[in-house]
BAVOZA-13720 format. One line per field, with one value per residue (C-alpha): y, x, z. Coordinates in nm, 4 decimals, padded with zeros to 6 digits, m for minus. Layout:
<recs>
y	c(Y,...)
x	c(X,...)
z	c(Z,...)
</recs>
This chain:
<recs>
y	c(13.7728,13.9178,13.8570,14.0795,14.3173,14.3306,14.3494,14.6068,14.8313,14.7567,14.8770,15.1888,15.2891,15.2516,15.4663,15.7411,15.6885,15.7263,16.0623,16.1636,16.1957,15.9524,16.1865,16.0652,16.2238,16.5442,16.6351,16.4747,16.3093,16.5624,16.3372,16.4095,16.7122,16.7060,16.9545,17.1778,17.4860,17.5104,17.8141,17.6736,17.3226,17.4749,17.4726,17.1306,16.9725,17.1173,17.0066,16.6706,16.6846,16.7598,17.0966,17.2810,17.2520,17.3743,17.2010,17.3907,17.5004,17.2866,17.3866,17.4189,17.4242,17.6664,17.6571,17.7446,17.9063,17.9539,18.1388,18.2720,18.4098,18.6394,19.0182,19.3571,19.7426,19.8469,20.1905,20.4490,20.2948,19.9508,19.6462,19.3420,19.0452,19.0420,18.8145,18.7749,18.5152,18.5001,18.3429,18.3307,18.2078,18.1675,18.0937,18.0274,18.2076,18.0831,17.8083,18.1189,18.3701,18.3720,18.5909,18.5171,18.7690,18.7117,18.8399,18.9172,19.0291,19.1538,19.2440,19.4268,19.5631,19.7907,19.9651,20.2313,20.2188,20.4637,20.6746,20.6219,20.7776,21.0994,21.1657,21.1122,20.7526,20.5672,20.1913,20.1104,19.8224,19.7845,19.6244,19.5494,19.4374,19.4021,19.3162,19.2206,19.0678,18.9387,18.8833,18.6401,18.4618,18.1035,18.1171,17.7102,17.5563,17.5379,17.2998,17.1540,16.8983,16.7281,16.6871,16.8918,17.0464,16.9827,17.3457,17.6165,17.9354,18.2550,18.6344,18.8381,19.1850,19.3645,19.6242,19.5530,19.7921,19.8558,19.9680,20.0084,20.1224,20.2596,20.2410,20.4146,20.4415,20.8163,20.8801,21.2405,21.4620,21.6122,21.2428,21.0294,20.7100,20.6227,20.2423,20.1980,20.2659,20.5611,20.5216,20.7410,21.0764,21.2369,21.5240,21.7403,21.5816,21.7796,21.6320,21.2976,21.1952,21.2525,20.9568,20.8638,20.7709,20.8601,20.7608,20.5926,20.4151,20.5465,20.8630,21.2190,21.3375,21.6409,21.6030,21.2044,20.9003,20.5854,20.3618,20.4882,20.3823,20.3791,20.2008,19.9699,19.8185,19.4331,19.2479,18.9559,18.6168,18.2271,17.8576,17.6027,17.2125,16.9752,16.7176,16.5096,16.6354,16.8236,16.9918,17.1750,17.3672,17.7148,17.9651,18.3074,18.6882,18.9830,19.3353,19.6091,19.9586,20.2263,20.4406,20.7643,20.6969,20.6786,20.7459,20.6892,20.2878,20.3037,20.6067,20.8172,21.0120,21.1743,21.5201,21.5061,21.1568,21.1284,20.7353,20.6047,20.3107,19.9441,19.6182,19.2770,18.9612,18.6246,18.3176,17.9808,17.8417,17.5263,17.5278,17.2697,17.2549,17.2733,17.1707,16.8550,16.7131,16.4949,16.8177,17.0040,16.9882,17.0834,17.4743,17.5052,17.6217,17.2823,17.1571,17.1717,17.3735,17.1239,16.8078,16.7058,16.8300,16.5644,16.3414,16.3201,16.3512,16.0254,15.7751,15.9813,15.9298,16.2138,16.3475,16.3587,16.0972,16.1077,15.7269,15.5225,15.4576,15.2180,15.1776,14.8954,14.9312,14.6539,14.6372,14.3290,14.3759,14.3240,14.6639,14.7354,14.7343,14.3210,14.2501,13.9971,14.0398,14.4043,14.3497,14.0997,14.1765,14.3522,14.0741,13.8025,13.5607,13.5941,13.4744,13.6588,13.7846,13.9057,13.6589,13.4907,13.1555,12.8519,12.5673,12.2782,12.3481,12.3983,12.7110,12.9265,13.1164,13.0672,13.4134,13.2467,12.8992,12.7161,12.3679,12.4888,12.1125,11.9292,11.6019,11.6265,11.3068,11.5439,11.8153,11.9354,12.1888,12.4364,12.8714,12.8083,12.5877,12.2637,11.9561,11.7034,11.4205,11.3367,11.4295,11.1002,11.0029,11.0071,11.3788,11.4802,11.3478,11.5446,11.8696,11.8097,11.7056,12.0565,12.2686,12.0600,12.1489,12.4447,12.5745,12.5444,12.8829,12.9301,13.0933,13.2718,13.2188,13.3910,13.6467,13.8349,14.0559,14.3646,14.6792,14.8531,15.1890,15.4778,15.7356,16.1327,16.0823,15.7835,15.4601,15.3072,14.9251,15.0061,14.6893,14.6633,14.5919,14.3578,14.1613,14.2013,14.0841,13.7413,13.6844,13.7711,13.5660,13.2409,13.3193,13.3799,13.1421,12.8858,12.9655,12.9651,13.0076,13.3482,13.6683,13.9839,14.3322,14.5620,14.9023,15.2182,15.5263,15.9476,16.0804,16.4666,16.5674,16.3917,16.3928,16.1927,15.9483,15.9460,15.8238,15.6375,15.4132,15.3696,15.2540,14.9690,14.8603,14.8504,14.6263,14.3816,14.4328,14.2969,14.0043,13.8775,13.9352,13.8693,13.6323,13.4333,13.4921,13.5116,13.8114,13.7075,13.6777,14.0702,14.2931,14.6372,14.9152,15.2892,15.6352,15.5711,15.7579,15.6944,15.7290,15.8237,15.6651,15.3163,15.0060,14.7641,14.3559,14.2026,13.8735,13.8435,13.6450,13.9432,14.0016,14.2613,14.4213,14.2991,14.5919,14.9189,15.2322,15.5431,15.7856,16.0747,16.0208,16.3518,16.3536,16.0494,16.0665,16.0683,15.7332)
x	c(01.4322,01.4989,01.1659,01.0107,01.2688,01.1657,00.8000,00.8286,01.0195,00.7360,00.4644,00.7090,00.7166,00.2951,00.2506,00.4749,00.3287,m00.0528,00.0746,00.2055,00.5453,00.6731,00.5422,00.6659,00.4033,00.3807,00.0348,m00.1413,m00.0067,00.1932,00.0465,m00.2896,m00.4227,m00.7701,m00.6284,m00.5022,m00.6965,m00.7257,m00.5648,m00.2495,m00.2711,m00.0340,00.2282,00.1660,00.1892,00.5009,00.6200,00.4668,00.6241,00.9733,00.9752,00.9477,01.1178,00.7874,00.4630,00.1379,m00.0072,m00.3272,m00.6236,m00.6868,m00.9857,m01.1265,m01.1239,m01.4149,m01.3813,m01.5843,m01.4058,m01.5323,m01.3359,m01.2992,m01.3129,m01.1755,m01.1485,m00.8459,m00.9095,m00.9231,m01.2528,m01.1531,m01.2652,m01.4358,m01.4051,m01.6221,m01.7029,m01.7085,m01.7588,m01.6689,m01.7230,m01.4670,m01.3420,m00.9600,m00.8020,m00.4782,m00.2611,00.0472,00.1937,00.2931,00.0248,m00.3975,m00.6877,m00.9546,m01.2757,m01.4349,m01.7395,m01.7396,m01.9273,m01.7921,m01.9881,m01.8142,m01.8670,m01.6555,m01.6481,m01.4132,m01.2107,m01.2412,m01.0268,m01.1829,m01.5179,m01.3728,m01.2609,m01.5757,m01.5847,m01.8791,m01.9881,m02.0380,m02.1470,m02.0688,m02.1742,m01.9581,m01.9900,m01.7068,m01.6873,m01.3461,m01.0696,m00.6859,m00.3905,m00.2135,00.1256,00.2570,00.5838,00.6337,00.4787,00.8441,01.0725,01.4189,01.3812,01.0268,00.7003,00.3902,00.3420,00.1293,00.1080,00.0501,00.2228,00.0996,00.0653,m00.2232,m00.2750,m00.6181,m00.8698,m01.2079,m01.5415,m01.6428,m01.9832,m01.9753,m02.2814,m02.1773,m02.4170,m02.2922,m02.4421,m02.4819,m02.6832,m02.6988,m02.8145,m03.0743,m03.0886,m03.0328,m03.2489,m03.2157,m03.0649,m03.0464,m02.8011,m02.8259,m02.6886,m02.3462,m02.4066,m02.1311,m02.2744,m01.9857,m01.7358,m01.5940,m01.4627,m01.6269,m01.6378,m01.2827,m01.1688,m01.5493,m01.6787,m01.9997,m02.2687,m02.6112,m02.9324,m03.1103,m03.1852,m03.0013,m02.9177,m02.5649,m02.5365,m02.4592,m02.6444,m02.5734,m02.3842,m02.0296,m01.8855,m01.5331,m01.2298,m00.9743,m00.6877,m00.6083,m00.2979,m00.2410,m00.0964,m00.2249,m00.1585,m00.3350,m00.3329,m00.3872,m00.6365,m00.6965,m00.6988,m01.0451,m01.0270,m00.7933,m00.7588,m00.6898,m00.5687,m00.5802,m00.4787,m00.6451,m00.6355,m00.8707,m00.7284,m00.9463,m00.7842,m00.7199,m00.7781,m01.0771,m01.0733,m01.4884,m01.4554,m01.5337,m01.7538,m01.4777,m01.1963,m00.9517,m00.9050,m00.5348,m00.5049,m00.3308,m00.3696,m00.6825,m00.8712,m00.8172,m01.0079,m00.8338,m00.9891,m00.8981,m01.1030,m01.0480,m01.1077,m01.2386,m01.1262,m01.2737,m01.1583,m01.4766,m01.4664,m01.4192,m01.1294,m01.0983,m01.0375,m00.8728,m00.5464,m00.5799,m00.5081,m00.1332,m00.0249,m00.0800,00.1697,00.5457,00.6087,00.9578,00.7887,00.8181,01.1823,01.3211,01.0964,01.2270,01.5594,01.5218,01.3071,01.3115,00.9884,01.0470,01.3931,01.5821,01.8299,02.1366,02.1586,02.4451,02.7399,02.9975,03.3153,03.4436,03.7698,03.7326,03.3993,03.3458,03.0285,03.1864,03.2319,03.5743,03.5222,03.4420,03.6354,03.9239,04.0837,04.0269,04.2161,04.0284,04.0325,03.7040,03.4765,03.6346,03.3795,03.4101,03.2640,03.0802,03.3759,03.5284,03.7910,03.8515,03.6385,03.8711,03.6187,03.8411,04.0659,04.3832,04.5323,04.4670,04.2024,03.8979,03.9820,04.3147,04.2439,04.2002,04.1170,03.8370,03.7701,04.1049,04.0466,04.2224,04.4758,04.6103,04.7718,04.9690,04.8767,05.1103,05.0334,04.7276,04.5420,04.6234,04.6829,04.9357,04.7600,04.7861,04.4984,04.2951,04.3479,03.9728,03.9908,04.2634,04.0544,03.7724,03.9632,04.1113,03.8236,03.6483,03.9968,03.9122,03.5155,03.3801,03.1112,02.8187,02.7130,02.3365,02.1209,01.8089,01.6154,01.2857,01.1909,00.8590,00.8604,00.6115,00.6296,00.3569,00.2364,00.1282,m00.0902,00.0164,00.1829,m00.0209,00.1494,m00.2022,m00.1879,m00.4537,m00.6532,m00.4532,m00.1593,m00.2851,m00.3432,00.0115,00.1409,m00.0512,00.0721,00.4362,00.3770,00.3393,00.6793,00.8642,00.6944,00.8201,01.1910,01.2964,01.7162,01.6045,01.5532,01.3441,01.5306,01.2598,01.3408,01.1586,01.2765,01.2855,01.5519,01.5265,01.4175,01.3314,00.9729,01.0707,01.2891,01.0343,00.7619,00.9723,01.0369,00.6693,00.5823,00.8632,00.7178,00.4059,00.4577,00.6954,00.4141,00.1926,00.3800,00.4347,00.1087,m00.1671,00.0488,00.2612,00.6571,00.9268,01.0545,01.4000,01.3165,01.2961,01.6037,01.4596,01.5945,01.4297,01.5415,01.7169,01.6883,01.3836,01.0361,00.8827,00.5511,00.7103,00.8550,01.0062,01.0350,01.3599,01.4717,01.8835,02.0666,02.2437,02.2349,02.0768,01.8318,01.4942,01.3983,01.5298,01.4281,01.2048,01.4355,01.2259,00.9210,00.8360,00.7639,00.5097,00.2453,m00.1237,m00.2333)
z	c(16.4474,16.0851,15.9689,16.2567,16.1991,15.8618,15.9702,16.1772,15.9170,15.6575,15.9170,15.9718,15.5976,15.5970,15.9115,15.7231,15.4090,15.5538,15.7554,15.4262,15.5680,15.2885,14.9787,14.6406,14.4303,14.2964,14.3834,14.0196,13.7092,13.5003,13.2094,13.2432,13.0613,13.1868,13.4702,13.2143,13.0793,12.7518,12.7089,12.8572,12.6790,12.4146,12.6499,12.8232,12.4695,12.3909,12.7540,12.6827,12.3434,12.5420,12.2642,12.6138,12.9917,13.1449,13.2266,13.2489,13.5794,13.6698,13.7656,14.1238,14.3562,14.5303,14.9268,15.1087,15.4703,15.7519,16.1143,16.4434,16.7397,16.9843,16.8831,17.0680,16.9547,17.0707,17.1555,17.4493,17.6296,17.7732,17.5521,17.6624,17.4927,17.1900,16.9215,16.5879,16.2638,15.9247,15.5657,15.2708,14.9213,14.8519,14.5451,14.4476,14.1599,14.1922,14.4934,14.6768,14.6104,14.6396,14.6963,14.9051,14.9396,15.2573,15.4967,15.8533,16.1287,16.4695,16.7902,17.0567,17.3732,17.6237,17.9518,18.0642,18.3973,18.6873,18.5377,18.1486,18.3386,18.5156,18.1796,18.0227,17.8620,17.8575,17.8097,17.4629,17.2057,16.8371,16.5571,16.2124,15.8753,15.6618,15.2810,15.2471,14.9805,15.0875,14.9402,15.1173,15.0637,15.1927,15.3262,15.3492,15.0074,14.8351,14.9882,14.8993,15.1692,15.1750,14.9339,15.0012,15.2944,15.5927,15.7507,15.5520,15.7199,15.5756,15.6006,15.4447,15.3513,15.1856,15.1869,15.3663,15.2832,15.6261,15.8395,16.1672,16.4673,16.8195,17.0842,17.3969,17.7763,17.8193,18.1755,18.1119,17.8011,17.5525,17.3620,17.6856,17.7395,18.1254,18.1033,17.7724,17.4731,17.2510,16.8741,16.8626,16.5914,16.7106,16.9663,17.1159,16.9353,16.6743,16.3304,16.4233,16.0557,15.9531,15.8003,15.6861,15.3016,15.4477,15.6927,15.5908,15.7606,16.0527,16.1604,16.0228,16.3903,16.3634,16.0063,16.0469,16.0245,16.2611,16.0180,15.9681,15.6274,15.5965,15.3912,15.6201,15.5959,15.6871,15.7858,15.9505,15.9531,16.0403,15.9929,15.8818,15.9363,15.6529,15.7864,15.4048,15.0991,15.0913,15.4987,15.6758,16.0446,16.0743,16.3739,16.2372,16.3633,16.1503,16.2194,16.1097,16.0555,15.8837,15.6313,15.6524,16.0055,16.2674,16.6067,16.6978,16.6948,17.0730,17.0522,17.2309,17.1457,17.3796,17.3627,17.2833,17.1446,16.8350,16.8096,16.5949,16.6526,16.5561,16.5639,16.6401,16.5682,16.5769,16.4176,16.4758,16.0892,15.9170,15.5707,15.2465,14.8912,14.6273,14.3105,14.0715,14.1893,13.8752,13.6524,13.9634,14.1629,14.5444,14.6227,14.4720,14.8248,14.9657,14.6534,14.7019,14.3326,14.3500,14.3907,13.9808,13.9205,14.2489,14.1424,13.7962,13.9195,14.1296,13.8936,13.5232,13.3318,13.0714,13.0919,12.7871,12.8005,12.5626,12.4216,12.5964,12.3576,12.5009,12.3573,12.1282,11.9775,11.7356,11.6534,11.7018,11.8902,12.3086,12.4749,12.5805,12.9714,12.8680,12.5987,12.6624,12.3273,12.2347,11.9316,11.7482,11.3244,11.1858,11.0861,11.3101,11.4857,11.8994,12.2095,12.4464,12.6121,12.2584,12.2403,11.8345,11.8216,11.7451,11.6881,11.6441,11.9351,11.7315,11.8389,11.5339,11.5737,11.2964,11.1088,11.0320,11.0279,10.6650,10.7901,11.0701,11.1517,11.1945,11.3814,11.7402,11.5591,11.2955,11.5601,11.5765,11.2794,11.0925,11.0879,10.8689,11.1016,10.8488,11.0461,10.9246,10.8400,10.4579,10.2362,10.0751,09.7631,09.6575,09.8257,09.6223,09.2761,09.4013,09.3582,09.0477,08.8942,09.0133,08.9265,08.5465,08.5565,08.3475,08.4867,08.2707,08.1481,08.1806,07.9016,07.9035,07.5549,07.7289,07.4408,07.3451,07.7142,07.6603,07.7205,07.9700,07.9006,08.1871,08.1439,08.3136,08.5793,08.7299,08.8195,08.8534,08.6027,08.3282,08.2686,07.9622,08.1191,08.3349,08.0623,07.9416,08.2413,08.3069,07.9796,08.0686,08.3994,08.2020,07.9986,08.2919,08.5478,08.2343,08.2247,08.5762,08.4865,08.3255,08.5490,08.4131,08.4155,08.4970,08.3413,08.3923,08.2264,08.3679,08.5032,08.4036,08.7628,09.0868,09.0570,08.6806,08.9146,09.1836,08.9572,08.7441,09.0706,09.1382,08.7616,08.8165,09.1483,09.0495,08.7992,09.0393,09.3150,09.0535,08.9125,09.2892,09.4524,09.1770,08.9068,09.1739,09.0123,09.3241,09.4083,09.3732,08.9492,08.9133,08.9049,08.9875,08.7725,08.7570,08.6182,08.3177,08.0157,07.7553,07.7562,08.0674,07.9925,07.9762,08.1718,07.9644,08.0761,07.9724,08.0351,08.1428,08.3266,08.5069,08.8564,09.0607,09.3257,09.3240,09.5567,09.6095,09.8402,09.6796,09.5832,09.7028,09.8644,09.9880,09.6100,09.5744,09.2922,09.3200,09.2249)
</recs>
């Protein structure tokens, strides 16, 4: 029964992970700077670098958009329903904010009521072209509570270049075509091009020309439903408002109307992201702008973190929270739960203990760890005998050591001195109770000490590696006062370094 419990849950967590309900990601790896422009790669390293709290924006495709719907002019004359399609190109500038520049074409078609016609209305059709460009901002990318979203909510607002033909059903008049449509000029209705840039193409009939050309105003609103990563569905409202104003959109104005004429479309939209989406994020409205700081926050992959430091009163290398003795001596041996080691089992603890291997028949054993069995005779000897012994005081007769000269301020071996030193090798290599004091001399600034350090290890480096003498024979000693040019090798049976750091090398020489 567990196991299909546990079954079941795993084939929940899929089904929300492939409905992108379960979104860990951030939209693309904030490691990858191939969707960084190069103008903001400066940044990204610095974020990369941690030198900055800020990555770069990415790159981000474009989204290609294609719409139709149904159309109306909302104006005196009654409106049928119409129709209308349209083409864009949105881009994103921010998660919140993009542009999109669009075309669209509307037909539409109306005829007036009973009443419309005692007052003079007449059936029309229309034709418009619009040359458009949006700004429009997403009201649901950001999110506190959830990863990118799946609806995109939005509102738009822009400026459309506009041209726009009446054709109206006149029955009676100098320019009337029995059944047909006659192109709208304007005849007996005065100031018919207020609110007009200007009107081109056809014929010049009252000073006007068929096409009215005129500025507009958009706003509207829409959602759209992420189907994958590339397509999306859209519902859309837009309306079409001419600015100054227009009141001929329907071929008609009343003669005390003081409302101008609008357009209302609305496009049911199909929406794909172009571009190489291996240099290029989706559109940043589709990506939750939070998505990398909660994502950090839960598994951190570049935070900052301050190094842990535990405490350990007594050093002794078991953290406090631990440590069953916190009060062990500095340098005392413990266990792994910081308690003193007492390896024979006596009680006294191996810091204190001067017997550390008492046989278990010699406890019990006094404050010092000693156990009271007596001491052997041939023990006891022993000791004296050592207490009696002088230690034998070693000599070093090694003589006839040279001297190696530098050139400037090179620490290069001339072959000269190689010379000197396979010689010196066979001297040393045959006294092994001697060691050789190897002195280099300039001490007057640190680029003296600096390259007096490099002359001495050079010639230690080249003792060990080419002639074979341990490391262990040299005591390395740099900086002293004399002649900078030299190192001097002097055998000694004084102790010392065979190695020590460069004093300064910020400072190192050309070699």
């Amino acid at each position: 029964m567990a196991s299909k419990k546990l079954l079941s849950a795993a084939a929940l967590v899929l089904l929300l992970q492939s409905v992108g309900i379960a979104q860990t990601d951030w939209g693309w790896d904030w490691k990858d700077t191939s969707k960084i422009a190069v103008k903001n790669l400066p940044q990204h390293n610095e974020f990369l670098n941690n030198q900055y709290p800020y990555p770069a924006q990415p790159r981000s495709q474009w989204e290609l958009g294609f719409g139709a719907g149904p159309s109306f002019i909302l104006g005196e004359v009654k409106s049928k329903v119409g129709f209308g399609g349209t083409i864009s190109l949105r881009k994103a500038f921010s998660h919140t904010f993009s542009y999109r520049f669009n075309y669209t074409g509307l037909l539409n078609s109306g005829e007036p009521t009973v009443y419309g016609t005692s007052v003079g209305q007449y059936a029309y059709k229309s034709q418009t072209h619009s040359l458009g460009v949006d700004l429009i901002a997403s009201l649901n990318s950001a999110s506190h509570y959830r990863g990118n979203p799946k609806a995109n909510i939005y509102v738009l607002a822009g400026y459309s270049l506009v041209g726009h033909r009446v054709l109206y059903k006149k029955p009676v008049g100098p320019f009337a075509q029995p059944g047909g449509y006659n192109t709208y000029y304007g005849i007996g209705d005065p100031n018919s091009q207020n609110g007009l840039i200007n009107t081109w193409f056809g014929a010049n009939i009252n000073g006007r020309q068929g096409w009215a050309i005129m500025h507009m105003a958009t706003a509207g609103a829409g959602v759209a439903f992420k189907l994958n990563k590339q397509v999306n569905l859209g519902l859309e409202q837009k309306f079409y408002m001419a600015v100054p104003g227009y009141d001929y959109l329907d071929g008609y104005k009343g003669a005390n109307s003081t409302k101008n004429d609008f357009i209302s479309f609305t496009t049911a939209r199909l929406n794909i992201n172009i571009g190489n989406s291996s240099k290029r994020v989706e559109p940043l409205y589709w990506l939750n702008p939070n998505n990398y700081v909660y994502n950090e926050l839960n598994s951190p992959k570049h935070m900052k973190m301050p190094p842990v430091v535990l405490p350990d009163s007594d050093g002794d290398g078991v953290t406090d929270q631990f440590d069953l003795e916190p009060n062990t001596p500095k340098g005392a041996k413990v266990d792994t739960h910081g308690r003193a080691l007492d390896t024979d089992g006596d009680g006294v603890p191996d810091y204190r203990d001067k017997e550390l291997l008492t046989p278990a028949n010699c406890f019990p054993v006094n404050a010092d760890g000693v156990g009271t069995c007596p001491e052997p005779a041939c023990c006891k000897e022993i000791k004296d005998m050592m207490a009696n012994m002088k230690a034998a005081k070693a000599e070093c007769t090694i003589g006839g050591l040279p001297s190696i000269q530098f050139k400037g301020s090179s620490a290069k071996l001339s072959k000269e001195a190689q010379a000197l030193l396979a010689d010196a090798a066979v001297k040393i290599n045959a006294n092994p109770n001697c060691k050789v004091k190897v002195i280099g001399y300039g001490a007057s600034s640190k680029a003296a000490q600096q390259l007096s350090w490099e002359r001495v290890n050079a010639v230690i480096k080249y003792l060990v590696e080419k002639q074979g003498v341990a490391e262990s024979r040299f005591i390395f000693t740099y900086g002293q006062n004399g002649d900078a040019n030299t190192v001097d090798l002097q055998g000694t049976t004084e102790e010392g370094p065979n190695s020590v750091p460069a004093p300064h090398p910020n400072l190192k020489s050309r070699k």
